[in-house]
ZABA-719133 format. One line per field, with one value per residue: residue number from 1; residue in one letter; x, y, z of N, C-alpha, C in turn. Coordinates in steps of 0.05 Angstrom, whole numbers, plus 5000, padded with zeros to 4 digits. Example, Ala and Ser with C-alpha at 12.3 -4.5 7.8 and 13.67 -1.06 7.14 Angstrom:
n <- c(1_2)
res <- c(A_S)
neast <- c(5264_5257)
nnorth <- c(4886_4955)
nup <- c(5156_5142)
caeast <- c(5246_5273)
canorth <- c(4910_4979)
caup <- c(5156_5143)
ceast <- c(5264_5258)
cnorth <- c(4934_5001)
cup <- c(5156_5157)
END
This chain:
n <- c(1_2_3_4_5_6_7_8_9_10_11_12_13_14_15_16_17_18_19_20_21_22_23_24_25_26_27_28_29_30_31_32_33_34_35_36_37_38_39_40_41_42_43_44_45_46_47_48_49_50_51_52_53_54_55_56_57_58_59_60_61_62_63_64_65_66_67_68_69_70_71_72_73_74_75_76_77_78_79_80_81_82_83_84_85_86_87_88_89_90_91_92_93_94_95_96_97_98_99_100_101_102_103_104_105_106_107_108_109_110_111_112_113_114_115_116_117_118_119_120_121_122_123_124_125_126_127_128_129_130_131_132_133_134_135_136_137_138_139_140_141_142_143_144_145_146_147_148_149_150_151_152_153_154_155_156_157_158_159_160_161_162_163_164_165_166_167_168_169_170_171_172_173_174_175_176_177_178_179_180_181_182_183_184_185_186_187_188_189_190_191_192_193_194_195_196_197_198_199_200_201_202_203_204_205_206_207_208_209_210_211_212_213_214_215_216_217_218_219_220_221_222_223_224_225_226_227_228_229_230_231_232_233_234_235_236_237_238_239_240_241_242_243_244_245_246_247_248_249_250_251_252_253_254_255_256_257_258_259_260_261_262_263_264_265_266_267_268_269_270_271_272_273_274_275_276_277_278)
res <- c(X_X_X_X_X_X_X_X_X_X_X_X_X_X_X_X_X_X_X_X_X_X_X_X_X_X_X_X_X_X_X_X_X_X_X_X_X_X_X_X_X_X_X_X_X_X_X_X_X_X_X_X_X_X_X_X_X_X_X_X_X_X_X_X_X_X_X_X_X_X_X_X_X_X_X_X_X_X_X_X_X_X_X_X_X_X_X_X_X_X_X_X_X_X_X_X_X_X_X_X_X_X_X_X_X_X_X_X_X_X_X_X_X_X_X_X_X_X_X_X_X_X_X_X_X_X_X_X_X_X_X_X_X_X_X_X_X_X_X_X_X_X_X_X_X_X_X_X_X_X_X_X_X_X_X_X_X_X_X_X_X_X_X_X_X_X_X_X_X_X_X_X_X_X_X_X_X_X_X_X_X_X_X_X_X_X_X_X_X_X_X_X_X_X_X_X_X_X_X_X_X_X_X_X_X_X_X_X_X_X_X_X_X_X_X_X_X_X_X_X_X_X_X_X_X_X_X_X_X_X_X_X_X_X_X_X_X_X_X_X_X_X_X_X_X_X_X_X_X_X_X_X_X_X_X_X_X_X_X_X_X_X_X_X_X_X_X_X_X_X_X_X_X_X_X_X_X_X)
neast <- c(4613_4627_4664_4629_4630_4619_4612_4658_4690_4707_4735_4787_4814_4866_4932_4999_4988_4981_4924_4897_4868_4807_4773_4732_4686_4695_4650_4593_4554_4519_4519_4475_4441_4443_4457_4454_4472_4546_4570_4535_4557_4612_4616_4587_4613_4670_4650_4657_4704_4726_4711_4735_4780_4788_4774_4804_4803_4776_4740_4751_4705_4678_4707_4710_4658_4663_4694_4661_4621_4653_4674_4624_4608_4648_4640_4592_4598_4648_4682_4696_4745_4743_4723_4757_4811_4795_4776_4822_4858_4823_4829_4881_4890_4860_4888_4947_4913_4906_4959_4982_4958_4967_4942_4897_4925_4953_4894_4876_4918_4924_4878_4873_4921_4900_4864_4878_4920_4867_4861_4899_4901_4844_4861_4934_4963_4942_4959_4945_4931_4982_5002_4979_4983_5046_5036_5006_5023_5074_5055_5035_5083_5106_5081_5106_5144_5182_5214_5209_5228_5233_5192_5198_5224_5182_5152_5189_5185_5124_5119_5162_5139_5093_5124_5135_5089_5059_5090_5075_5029_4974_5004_5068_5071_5088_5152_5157_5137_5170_5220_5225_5235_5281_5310_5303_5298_5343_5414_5446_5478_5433_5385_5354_5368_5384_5408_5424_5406_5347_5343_5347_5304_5259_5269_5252_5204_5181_5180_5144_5099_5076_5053_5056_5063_5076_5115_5153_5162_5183_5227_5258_5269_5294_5347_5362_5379_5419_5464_5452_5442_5430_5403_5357_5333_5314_5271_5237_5230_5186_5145_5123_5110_5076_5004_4939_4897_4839_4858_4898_4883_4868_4913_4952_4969_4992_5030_5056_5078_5103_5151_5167_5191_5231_5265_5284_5318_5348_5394_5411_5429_5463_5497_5522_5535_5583_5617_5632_5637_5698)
nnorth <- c(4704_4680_4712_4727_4725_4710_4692_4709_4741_4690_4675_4710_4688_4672_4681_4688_4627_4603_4601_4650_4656_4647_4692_4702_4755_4829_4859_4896_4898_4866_4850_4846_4888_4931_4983_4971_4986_4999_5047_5072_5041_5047_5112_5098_5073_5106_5147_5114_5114_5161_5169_5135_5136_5181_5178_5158_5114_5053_5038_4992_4958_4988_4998_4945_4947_4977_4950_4911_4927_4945_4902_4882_4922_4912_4865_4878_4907_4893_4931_4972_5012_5046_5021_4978_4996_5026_4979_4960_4999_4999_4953_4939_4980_4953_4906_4922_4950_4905_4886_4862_4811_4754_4725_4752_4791_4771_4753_4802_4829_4799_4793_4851_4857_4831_4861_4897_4892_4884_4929_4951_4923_4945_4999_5017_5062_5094_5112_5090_5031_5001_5028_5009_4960_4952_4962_4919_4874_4881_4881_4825_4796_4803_4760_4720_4661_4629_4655_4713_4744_4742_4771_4808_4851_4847_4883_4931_4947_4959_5001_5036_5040_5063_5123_5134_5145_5190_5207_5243_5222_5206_5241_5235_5186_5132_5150_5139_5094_5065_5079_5062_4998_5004_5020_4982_4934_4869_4884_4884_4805_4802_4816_4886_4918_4987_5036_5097_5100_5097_5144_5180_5174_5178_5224_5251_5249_5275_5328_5322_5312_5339_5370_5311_5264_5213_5209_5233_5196_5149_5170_5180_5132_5107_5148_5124_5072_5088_5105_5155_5186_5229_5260_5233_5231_5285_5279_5249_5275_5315_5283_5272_5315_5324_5355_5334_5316_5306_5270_5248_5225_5179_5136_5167_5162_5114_5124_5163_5132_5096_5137_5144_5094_5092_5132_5115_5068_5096_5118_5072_5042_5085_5087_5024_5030_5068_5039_4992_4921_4881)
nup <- c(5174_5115_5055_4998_4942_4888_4817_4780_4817_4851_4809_4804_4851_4851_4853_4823_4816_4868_4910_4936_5011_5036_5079_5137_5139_5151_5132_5143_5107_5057_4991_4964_4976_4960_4914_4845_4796_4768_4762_4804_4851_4847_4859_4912_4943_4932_4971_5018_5030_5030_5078_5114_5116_5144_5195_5248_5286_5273_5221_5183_5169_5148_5095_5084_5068_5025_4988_4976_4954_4900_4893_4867_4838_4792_4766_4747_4707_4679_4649_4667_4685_4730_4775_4768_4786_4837_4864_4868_4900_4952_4974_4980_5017_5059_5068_5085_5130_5160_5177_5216_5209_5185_5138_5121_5104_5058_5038_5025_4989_4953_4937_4912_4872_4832_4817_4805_4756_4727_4717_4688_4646_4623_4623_4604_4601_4641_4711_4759_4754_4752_4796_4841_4828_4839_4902_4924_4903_4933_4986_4980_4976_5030_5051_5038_5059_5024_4968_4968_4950_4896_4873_4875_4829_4803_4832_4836_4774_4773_4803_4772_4721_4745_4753_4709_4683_4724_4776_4813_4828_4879_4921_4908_4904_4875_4873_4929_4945_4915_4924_4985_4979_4950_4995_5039_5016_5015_4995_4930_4919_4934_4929_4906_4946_4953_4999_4974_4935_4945_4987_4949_4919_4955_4968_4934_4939_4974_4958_4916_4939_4982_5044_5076_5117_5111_5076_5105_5137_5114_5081_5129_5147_5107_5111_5147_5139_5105_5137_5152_5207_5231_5202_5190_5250_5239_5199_5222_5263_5244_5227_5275_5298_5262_5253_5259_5195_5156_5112_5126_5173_5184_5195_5222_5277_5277_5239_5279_5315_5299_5275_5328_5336_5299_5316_5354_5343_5306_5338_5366_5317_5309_5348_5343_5289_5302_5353_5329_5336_5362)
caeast <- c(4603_4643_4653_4612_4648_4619_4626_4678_4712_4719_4759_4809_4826_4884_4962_5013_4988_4966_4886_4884_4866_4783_4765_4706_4686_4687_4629_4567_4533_4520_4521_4446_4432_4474_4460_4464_4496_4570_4562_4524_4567_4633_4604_4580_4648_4686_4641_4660_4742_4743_4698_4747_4809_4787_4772_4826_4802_4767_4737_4758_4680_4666_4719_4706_4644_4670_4697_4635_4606_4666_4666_4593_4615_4663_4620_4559_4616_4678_4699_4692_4767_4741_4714_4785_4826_4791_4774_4860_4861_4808_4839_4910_4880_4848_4918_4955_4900_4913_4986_4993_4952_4989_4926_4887_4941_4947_4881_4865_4937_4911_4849_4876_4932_4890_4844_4904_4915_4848_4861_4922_4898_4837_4880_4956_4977_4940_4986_4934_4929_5014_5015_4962_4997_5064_5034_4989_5048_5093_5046_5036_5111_5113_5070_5110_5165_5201_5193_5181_5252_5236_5166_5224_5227_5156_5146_5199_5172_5110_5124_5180_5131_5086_5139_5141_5062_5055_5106_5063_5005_4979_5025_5090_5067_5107_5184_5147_5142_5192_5245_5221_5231_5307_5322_5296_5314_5380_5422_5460_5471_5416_5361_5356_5377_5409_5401_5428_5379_5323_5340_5348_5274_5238_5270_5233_5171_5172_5181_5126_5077_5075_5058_5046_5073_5085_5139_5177_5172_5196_5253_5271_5277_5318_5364_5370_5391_5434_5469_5456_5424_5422_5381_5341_5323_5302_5243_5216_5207_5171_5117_5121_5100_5048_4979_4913_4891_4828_4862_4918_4867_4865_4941_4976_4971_5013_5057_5075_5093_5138_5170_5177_5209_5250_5273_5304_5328_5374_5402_5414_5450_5495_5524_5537_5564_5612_5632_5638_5643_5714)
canorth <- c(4699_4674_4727_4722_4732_4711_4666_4733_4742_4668_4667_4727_4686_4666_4699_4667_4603_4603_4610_4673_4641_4661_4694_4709_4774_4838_4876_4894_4897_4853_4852_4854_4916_4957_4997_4950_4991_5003_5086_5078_5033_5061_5126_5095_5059_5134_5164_5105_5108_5185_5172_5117_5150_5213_5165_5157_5089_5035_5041_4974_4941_5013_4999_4927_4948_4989_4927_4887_4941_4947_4872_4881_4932_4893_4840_4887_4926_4886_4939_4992_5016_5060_5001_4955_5007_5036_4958_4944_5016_4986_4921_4947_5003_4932_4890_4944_4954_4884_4883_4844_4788_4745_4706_4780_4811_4756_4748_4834_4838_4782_4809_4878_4847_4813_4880_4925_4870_4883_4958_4958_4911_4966_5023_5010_5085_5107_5109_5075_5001_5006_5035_4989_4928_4947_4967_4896_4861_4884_4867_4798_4790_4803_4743_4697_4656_4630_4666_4735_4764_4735_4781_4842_4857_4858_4905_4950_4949_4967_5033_5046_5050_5087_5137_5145_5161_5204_5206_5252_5217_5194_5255_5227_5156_5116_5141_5132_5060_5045_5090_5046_4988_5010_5025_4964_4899_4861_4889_4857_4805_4776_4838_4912_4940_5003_5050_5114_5100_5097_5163_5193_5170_5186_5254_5263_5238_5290_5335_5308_5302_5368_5360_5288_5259_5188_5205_5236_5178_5135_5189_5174_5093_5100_5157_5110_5057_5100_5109_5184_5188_5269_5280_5212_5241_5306_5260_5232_5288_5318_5262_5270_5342_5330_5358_5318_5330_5290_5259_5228_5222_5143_5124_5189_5155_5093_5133_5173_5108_5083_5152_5142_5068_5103_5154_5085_5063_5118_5125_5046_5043_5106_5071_5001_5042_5074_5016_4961_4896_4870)
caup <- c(5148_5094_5034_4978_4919_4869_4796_4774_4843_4855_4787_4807_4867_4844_4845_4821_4817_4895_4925_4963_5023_5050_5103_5146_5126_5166_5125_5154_5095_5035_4956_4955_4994_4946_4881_4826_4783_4775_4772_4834_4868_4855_4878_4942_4962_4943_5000_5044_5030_5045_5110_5123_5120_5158_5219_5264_5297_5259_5193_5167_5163_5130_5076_5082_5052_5003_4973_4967_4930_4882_4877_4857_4807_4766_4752_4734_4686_4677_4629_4687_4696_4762_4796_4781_4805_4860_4889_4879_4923_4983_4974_4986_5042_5072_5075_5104_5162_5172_5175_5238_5204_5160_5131_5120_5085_5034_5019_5012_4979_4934_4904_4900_4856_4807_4806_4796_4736_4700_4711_4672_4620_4612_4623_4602_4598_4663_4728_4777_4760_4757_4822_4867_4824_4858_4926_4931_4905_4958_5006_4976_4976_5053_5067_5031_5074_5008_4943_4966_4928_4866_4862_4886_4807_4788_4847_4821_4751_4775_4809_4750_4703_4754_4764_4687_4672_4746_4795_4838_4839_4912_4938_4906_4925_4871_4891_4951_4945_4903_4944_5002_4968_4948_5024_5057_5008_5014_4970_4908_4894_4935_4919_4901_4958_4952_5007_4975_4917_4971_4999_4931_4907_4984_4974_4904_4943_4996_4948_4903_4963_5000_5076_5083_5142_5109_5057_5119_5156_5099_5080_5155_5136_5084_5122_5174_5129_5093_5164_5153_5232_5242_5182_5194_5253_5232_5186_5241_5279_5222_5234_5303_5300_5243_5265_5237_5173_5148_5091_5141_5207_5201_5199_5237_5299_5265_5232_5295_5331_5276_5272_5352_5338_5286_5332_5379_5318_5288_5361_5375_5298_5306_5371_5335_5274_5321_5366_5313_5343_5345)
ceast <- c(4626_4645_4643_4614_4637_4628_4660_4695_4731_4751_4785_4820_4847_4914_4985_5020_4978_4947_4903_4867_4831_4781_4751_4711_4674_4666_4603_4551_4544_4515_4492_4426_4440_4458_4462_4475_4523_4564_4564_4546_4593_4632_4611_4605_4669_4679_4660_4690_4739_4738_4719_4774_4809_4783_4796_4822_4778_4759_4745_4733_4671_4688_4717_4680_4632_4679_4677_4632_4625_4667_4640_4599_4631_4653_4591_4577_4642_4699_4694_4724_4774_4746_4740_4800_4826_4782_4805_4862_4847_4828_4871_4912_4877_4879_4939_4943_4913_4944_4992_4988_4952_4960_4907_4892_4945_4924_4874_4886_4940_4901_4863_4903_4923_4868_4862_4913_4897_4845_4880_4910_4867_4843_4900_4969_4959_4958_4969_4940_4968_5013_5007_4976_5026_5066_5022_5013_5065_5087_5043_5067_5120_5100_5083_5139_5193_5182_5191_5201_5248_5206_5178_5218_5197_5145_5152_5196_5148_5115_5152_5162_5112_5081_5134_5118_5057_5075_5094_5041_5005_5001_5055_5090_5087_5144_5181_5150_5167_5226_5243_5233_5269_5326_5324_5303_5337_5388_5434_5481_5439_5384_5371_5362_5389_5391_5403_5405_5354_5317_5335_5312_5253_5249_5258_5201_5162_5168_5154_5095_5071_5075_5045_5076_5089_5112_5162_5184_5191_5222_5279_5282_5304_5346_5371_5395_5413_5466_5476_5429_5412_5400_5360_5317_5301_5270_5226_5206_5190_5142_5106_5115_5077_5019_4958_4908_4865_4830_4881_4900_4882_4896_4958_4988_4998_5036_5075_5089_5111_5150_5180_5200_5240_5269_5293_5326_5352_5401_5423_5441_5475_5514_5537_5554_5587_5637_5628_5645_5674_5719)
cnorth <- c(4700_4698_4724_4734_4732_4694_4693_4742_4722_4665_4688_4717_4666_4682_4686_4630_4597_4612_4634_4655_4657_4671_4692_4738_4793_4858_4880_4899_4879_4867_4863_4876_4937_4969_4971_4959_5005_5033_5090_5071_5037_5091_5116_5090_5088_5149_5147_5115_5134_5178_5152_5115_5168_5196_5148_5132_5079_5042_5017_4955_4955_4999_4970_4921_4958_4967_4901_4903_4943_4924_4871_4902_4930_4879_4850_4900_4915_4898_4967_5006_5025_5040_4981_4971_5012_5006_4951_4969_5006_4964_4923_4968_4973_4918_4904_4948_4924_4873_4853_4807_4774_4736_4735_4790_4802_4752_4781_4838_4825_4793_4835_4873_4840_4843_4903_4908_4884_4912_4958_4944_4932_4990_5024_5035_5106_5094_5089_5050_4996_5013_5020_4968_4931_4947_4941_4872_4857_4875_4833_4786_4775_4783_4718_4689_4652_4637_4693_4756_4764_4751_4806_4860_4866_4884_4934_4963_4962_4997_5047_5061_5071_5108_5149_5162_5189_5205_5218_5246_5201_5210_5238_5187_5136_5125_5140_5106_5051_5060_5072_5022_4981_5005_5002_4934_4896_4874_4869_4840_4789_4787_4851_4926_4958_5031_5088_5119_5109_5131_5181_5197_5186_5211_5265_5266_5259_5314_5336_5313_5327_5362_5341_5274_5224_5188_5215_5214_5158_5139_5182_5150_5092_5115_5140_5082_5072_5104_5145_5190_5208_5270_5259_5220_5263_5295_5259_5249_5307_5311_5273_5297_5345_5342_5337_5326_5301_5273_5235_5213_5188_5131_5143_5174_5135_5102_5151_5146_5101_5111_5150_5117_5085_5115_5130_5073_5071_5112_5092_5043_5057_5096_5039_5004_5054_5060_4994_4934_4889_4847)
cup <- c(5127_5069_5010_4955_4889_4841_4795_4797_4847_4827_4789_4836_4867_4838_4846_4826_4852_4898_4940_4980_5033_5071_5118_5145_5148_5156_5144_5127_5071_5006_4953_4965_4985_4920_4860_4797_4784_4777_4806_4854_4871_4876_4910_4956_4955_4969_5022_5046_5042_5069_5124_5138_5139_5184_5237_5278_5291_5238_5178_5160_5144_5101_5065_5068_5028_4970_4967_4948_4905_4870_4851_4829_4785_4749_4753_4711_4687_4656_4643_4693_4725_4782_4795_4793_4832_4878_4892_4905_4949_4985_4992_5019_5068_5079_5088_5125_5174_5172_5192_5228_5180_5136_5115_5099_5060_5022_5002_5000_4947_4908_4898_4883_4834_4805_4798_4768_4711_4697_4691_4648_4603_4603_4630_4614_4619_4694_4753_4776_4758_4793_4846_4858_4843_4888_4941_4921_4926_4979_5008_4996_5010_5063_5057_5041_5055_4979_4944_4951_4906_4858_4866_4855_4805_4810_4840_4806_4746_4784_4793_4731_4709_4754_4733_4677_4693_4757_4818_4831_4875_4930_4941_4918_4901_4867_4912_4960_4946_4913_4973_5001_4969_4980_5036_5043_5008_4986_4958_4915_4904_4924_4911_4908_4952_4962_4999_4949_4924_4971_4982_4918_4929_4981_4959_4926_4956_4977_4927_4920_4984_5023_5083_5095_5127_5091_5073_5131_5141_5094_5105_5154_5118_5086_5141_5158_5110_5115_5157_5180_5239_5224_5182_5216_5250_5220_5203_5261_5268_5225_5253_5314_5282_5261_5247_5217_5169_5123_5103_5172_5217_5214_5208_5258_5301_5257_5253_5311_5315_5279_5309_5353_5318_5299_5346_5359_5306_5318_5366_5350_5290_5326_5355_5317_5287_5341_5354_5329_5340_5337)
END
């Protein structure tokens, strides 16, 4: 089943001049089975996100129906700030589950772009609609073959200004980002790269973020790229020792695998830094 968006959805499906592309929709439930007012229906989609998160394998029909209902509460309250933020947060939660799938990630990286948008244009001087705009951005970015440097800036910008209202909101989540961000783009003159930047911001984050497993693993990214390997390590096995927590349940599993690829990683790069090609 196609998703059902809506006159007010249909018109936010647009980013930068490109359709967000449709999907078939993995909800199990519809618009008209829901609360019909926004109150209610933000509510309802906060229950689903914690239950969503705390579940360690699947949850994406659950959150997938978090976002109907938020849809639904925009366009019952388009002057709702909860309901734009918290659908750019599902939206962004949603494109990330679907990493692997290019078509997915663009369209949930989409809407939660254009809903991180009408957050900020309700609420300039709160840190949310800043922080989902640079996180749904980024994601955008990653689906686009040419084009995706020249959205590098607004990404930046976004978790700059972030950084300026909150910095530890989301457990240090924008030098989270945007230390990510630093580590991993080409550097100048073709991007932003600059790995010691990276390491400098992901160390605020960990810092920022108390015992959350994802700002080590990142920390680890950007030591790696830094070619600082020993203490890169150390990050990852951080992760790789994390216990469950129901705030991390859904994505531990993910993040211990990447801190395992990491781990191949540091190891593989300290030998090529050492035996340079001649």
């Amino acid at each position: 089943m196609i998703v059902r968006l809506g006159a007010l959805a249909i018109a936010m499906l647009m980013l930068a001049g490109c359709p967000v592309p449709l999907i078939k929709s993995g909800a199990t439930l519809t618009a008209d089975k829901m609360p019909d007012k926004a109150p209610e229906l933000v509510k309802y989609a906060d229950e689903i996100f914690v239950k969503s998160t705390a579940t360690a394998g699947g949850g994406t029909p659950e959150m997938e129906n978090a976002l109907v209902a938020l849809d639904k509460a925009v366009k019952a309250d388009p002057k709702s700030f909860e309901a734009a933020w918290k659908a750019a947060r599902a939206a962004g939660w949603l494109a990330d589950e679907f990493y692997d799938d290019k078509t997915k990630r663009a369209h949930f990286a989409g809407r939660g772009s254009e809903y991180a948008k009408a957050a900020i244009e309700l609420q300039p001087k709160r840190v949310e609609g800043h922080y989902y705009s640079g996180i749904n951005l980024g994601l955008t970015a990653t689906t686009k073959t040419i084009g995706a440097k020249f959205m590098v800036p607004s990404v930046r910008d976004a978790e700059k200004k972030a950084m300026q209202i909150d910095a530890g909101y989301d457990r240090g989540g924008p030098p989270r980002v945007l230390g990510s961000l630093y580590a991993k783009a080409p550097p100048w003159p073709a991007s932003v790269g600059d790995p010691d930047k990276g390491v400098e911001l992901m160390t605020q984050a960990v810092k920022l973020g108390g015992d959350y497993p994802l700002n080590n693993l990142l920390l680890g990214d950007a030591l790696v790229a830094a070619e600082r390997f020993d203490e890169a390590k150390k990050q990852y096995d951080i992760v790789l020792q994390a216990q469950p927590v129901p705030a991390d349940a859904h994505f531990l599993p993910k993040w211990k695998n990447l801190a395992h690829k990491g781990m191949e990683d540091a190891d593989k790069k300290r030998v090529a830094a050492t035996n340079p090609a001649s």
